[in-house]
Each structure stands twice: as structure tokens, then as C-alpha cells.
C-alpha positions in Angstrom: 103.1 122.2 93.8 105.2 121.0 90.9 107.9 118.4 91.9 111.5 117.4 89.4 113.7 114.6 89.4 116.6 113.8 87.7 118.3 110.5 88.0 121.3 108.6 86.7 122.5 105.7 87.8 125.1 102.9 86.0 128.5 101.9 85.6 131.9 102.0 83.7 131.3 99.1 81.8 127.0 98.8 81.4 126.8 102.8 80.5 124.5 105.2 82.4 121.1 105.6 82.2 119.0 109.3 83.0 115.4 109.9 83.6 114.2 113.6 84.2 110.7 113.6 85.9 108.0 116.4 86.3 105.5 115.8 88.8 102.2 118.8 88.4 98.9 117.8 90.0 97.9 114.1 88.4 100.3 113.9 85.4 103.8 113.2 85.0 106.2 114.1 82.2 109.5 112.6 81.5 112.3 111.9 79.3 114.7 109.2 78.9 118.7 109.6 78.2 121.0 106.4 77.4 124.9 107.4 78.1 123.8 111.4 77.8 121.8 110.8 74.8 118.2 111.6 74.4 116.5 108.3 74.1 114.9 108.9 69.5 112.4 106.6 70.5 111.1 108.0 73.9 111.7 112.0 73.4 109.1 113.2 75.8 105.9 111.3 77.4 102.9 112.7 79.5 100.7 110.5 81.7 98.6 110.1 84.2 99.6 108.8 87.7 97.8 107.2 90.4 97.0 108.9 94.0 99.0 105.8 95.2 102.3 106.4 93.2 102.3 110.2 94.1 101.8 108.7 98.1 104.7 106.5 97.6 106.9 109.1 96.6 106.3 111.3 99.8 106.2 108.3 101.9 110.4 107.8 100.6 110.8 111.1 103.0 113.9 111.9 100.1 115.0 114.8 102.0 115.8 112.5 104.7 118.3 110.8 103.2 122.3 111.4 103.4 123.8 113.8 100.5 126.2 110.9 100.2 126.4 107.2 100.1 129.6 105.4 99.1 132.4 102.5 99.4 135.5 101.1 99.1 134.6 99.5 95.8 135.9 101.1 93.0 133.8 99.9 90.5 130.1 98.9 89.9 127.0 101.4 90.5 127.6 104.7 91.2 124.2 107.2 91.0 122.9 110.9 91.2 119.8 112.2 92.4 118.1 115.7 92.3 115.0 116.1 93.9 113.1 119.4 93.6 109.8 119.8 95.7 108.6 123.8 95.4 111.7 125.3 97.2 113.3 122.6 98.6 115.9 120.4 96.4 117.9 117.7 97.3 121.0 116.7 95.9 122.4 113.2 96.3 124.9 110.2 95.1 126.8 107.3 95.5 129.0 104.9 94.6 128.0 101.0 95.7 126.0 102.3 99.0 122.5 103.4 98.8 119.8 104.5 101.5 117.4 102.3 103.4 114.5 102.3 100.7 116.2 102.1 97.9 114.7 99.3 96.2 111.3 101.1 97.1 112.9 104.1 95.2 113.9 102.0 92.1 109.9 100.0 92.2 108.7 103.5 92.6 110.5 104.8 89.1 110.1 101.4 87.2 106.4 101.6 88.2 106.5 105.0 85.7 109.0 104.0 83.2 109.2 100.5 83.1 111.1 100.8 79.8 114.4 101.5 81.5 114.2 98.8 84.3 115.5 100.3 86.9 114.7 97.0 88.4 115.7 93.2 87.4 112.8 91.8 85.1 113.9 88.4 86.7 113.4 90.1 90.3 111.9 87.6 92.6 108.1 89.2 93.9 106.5 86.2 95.4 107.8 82.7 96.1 105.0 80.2 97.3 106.2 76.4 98.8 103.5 74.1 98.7 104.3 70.8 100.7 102.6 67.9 101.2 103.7 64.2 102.6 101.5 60.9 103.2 102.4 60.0 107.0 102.8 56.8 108.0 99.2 55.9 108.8 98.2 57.0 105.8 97.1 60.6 106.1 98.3 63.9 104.1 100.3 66.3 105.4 99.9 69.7 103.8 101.6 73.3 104.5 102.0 76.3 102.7 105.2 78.6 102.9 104.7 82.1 101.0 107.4 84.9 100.7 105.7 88.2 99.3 108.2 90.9 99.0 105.4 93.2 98.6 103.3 92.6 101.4 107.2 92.0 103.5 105.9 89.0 105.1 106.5 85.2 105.1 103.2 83.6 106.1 103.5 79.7 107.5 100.1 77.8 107.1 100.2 74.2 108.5 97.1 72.1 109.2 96.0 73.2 112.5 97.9 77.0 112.7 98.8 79.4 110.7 102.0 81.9 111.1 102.9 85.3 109.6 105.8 87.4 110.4 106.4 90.8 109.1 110.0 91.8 107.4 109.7 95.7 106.9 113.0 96.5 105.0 114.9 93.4 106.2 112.3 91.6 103.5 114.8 92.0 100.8 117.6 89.7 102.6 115.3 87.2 102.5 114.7 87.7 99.0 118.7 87.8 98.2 119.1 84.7 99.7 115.7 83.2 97.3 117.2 84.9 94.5 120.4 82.8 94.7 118.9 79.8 95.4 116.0 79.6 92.6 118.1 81.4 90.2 120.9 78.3 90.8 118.2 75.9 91.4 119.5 72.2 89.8 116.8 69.2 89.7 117.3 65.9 88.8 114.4 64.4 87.2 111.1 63.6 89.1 110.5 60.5 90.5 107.0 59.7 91.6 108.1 57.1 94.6 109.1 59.4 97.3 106.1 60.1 100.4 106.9 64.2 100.4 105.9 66.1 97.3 106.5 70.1 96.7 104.6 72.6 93.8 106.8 75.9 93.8 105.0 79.0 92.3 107.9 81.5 91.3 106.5 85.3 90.4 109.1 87.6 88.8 108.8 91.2 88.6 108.1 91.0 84.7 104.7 89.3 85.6 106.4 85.7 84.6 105.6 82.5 86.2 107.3 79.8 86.8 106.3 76.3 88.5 108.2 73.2 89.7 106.9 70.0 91.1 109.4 67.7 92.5 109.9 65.3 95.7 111.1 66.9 98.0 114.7 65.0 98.9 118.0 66.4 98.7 118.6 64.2 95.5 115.6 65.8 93.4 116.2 69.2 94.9 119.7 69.7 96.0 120.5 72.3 98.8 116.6 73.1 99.2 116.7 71.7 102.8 119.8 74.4 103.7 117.2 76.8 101.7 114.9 75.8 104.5 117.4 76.4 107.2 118.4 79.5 105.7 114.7 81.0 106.8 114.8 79.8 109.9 117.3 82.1 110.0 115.4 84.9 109.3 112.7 84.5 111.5 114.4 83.9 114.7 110.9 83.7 116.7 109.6 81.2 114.4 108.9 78.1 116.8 106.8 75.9 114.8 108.2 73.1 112.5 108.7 73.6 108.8 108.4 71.0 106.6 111.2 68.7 106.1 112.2 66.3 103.6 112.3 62.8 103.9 115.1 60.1 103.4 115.8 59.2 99.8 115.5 55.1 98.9 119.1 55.1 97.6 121.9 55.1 100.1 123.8 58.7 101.0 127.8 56.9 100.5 129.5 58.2 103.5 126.4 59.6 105.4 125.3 59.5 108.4 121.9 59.8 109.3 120.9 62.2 111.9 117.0 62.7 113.2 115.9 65.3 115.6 113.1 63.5 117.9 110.6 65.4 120.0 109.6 63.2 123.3 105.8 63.3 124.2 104.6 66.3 126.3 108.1 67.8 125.6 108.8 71.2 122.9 112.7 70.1 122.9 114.6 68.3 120.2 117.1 65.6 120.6 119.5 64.2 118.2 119.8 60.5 117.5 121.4 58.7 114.3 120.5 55.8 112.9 120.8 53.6 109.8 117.1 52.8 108.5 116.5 55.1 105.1 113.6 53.9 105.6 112.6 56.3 108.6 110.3 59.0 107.8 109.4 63.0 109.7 106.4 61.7 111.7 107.6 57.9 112.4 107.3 57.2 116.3 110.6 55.7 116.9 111.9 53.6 120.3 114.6 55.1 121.7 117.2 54.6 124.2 117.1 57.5 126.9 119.5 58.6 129.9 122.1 56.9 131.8 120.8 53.9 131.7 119.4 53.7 128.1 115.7 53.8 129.0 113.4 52.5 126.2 111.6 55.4 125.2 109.0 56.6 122.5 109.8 59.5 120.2 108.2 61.5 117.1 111.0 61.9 114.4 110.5 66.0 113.5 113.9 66.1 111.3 116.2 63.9 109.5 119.3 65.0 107.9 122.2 63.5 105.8 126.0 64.1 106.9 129.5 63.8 106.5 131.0 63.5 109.7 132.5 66.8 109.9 128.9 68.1 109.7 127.5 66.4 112.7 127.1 68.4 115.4 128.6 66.0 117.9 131.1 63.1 117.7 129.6 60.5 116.1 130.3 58.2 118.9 128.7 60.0 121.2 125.3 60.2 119.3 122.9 57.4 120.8 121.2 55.6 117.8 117.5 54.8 117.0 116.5 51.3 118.0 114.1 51.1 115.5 110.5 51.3 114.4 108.0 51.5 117.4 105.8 48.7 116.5 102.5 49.6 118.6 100.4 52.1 116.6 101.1 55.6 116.1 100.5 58.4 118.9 96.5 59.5 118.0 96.6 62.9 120.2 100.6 63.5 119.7 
């Protein structure tokens, strides 16, 4: 059964783009308009389409969606859609508002005409977070953080576990908030003296790829750690650690330094502060405990620079780290 589209979609400013599609058996046909124009250069083309893309398209259940989508914003994106399937048509549009799938929808026509790019060429697909840190006594740390906006999952692979958690739709939040970040990113230049290295492997929708190697501090890679934090977020059953960054050698003017310490046998996290850059994630610390300031061993699992607005209690009332713990490092921590 034969199947037609016709879709606009654009703006005041950026013009309006059409594509007419007809669907019969294996081949599609289709023609391109720019601003109600036939596009000279693309008149009319016929090809062959997949079992897969033809899938897709019934799996968007089109008739499901409302006949109208809209906002209080005056200008941007408004869009029209006809959808004819035998007898049945659909007729839809919008104005800044847009059904569940829609970015499904938009892959699904870019994956036919990618000529018009219905989606960003710079789109984020894939985002990989390689991270690696020498520990104290001398071992490598390694773990892998991969967003894949295809699959909708963010996997976590750490030495001894590894983690997956499934986004469905919710997958392209998480990719908004990557998009800002990478597309923003600033670096300083890399310095080879910090323990905590990360590669970043950056996929675009054009097929592009980008890589980064940098420490992995604040000062090489500025507002990756609230990056971090931000996908935490996300995945509010997430319960193992991600990696975190280490202290830069240089002083933070007007910082205090605050480290999250996990006590032996214990899942909780306490907050101490303390003025040694020279603490690392993974340093067993001595620290002072209850009402009468027990002695006490801890592993540092976070450290964090801030002003003291930031902290999450009076600074006063934040015990501090008493230092190093000088007997050797917890073998079965």
C-alpha cells in the first residue's frame, strides 16, 4: 500500500524547507522545495529503501500523534505534516512544540534525504570518556563512560563492574546538556604532570570525529567536573562512583577544599575540608570522627574546589583532614 508525506518545517528568518515523499513497496520517490521553490538541482529522485527505514516509520505510530503542537513563542520553528497511508491521512503542525519522537522523525527523513538536514550535522551521536589515574601506590585506575544516543544508554565500565542504564526518549536531555558542554568546551593547554588523565572520542551526526586528551582538573578542563555532576543527575539510581578529578598543583585563590570520604565497611559519604593540594581520590586519610574527634581512617572518593557560598555547610562547622594516613594503603578496601 502506497504511503505520501509532505513536510515543511522552518522559520521567519531561516526560510522553509518541503520534502514530498512517496513510499510503494521498496522504493521511495521524493522532491525537495526551498521557500516553495522546487529545488533545480534535486527535481525528482527514486531509490531504494531498506526493510529497516520502512519499520521505523510504522514504529513513529504518526496517527497517534496530536493534530496540533504549539507555544507561547512567537517566533522560531513552526512545521506541517501530511501523512497518507491507503485511506487514512493525517494532518498535523506546530509552532515551537513537537511530539514525543520527534527527533526519531527528523533521523528517520535525514536518513532519506540527508541533503536537506533535517538534523544538525554537528549533532552529538556518541560521546565516549575514557579516564585513567595512577593511585597512590602506584597502580592505574581505568573507567570508561559512553553516551550513545542511538542505542539510549550510558554504559559505566570501571575495573571490577560494569553499569548500563537505558534512557528511552529522555536520552536526548542528556544529549542537550553534552551538546552545550562540548560545543562550549574551553581547554587550557596540556600539562603532562597531573596523576588523572582523560581521551574524549566526540561522534557527530555528519560521521566527524573529534578527540581531546587533557588532565583531567578543573584548570585543563573547566566545568567538566559539574559536567560530571550533571549525569549524575540523569541517572538517579546510579550508585557507583564516577571518576573524579584530582587537585591541581597550583593553589585555587579563595578556595576551599572539600573531600567526600567513605569510612571502611561503610557506603556513606562524609564531608571534610582540608588544605593539602596535595590530596588525591583514593588517598586513605586520618580523620577526626564524632563528639570526641576519634582518630579515624578514611578513603578520599571526591574532592572539590569552593567559594564559600558553594559549601554545603558553614565552613566552621566542617571538621578538617588531619592529614595523610602514614601506614600503608587499605589492600582489600
Amino acid at each position: 500500500m502506497a504511503k505520501q508525506i509532505k513536510f515543511t518545517v522552518g522559520g521567519f528568518f531561516g526560510g522553509y524547507k518541503t520534502v514530498e515523499i512517496s513510499i510503494a513497496g521498496d522504493a521511495a520517490s521524493y522532491k525537495i522545495l526551498r521557500n516553495g521553490l522546487l529545488d533545480v538541482e534535486k527535481k525528482f529522485s527514486t531509490v531504494k529503501v531498506s526493510t529497516a527505514w520502512l519499520d521505523e516509520l510504522d514504529a513513529l505510530k504518526i496517527f497517534a500523534w496530536q493534530e496540533n503542537y504549539s507555544s507561547d513563542v512567537s517566533d522560531g520553528t513552526q512545521w506541517q505534516l501530511t501523512f497518507k497511508d491507503g485511506e487514512k491521512i493525517y494532518r498535523g503542525h506546530g509552532s515551537n512544540a513537537y511530539p514525543e519522537n520527534w527527533e526519531r522523525f527528523l533521523d528517520w527523513l535525514d536518513a532519506l534525504v540527508p541533503e536537506m538536514e533535517f538534523v544538525n550535522r554537528e549533532r552529538l551521536e556518541k560521546v565516549t570518556l575514557d579516564y585513567s589515574r595512577e593511585s597512590a601506590i602506584g597502580y592505574t585506575i581505568s573507567e570508561q563512560l559512553t553516551l550513545d544516543r542511538r542505542e539510549k544508554i550510558l554504559t559505566l565500565d570501571k575495573h571490577n563492574s560494569s553499569h548500563r542504564y537505558d534512557f528511552g526518549a529522555d536520552i536526548d536531555k542528556l544529549f542537550d546538556a553534552a551538546q552545550i558542554f562540548f560545543d562550549n568546551l574551553e581547554r587550557n593547554d596540556f600539562r603532562k604532570d597531573s596523576p588523572a588523565q582523560i581521551k574524549i572520542e566526540l561522534v557527530r551526526h555528519d560521521g566527524s570525529i573529534e578527540n581531546i586528551d587533557a588532565n583531567y582538573t578543573e584548570r585543563d578542563l573547566p566545568g567538566l567536573t559539574q559536567f560530571v555532576n550533571a549525569l549524575k543527575g540523569f541517572v538517579t539510581d546510579l550508585t557507583a562512583e564516577m571518576f573524579t578529578p584530582v587537585p591541581d598543583d597550583t593553589p585555587a585563590q579563595g578556595k576551599y577544599i572539600l573531600c567526600k570520604v567513605q569510612f571502611k565497611g561503610s557506603y556513606k559519604h562524609y564531608t571534610y575540608r582540608t588544605d593539602d593540594e596535595t590530596l588525591a581520590v583514593g588517598d586513605t586519610v586520618d580523620v577526626p570522627v564524632g563528639k570526641n574527634n576519634d582518630v579515624n581512617q578514611a578513603r578520599i572518593v571526591e574532592i572539590g574546589y569552593f567559594d564559600e557560598y558553594e559549601t554545603p555547610f558553614p565552613v566552621d562547622r566542617i571538621k578538617k583532614i588531619i592529614g595523610k594516613h602514614v601506614a600503608s594503603a587499605w589492600d582489600n578496601y
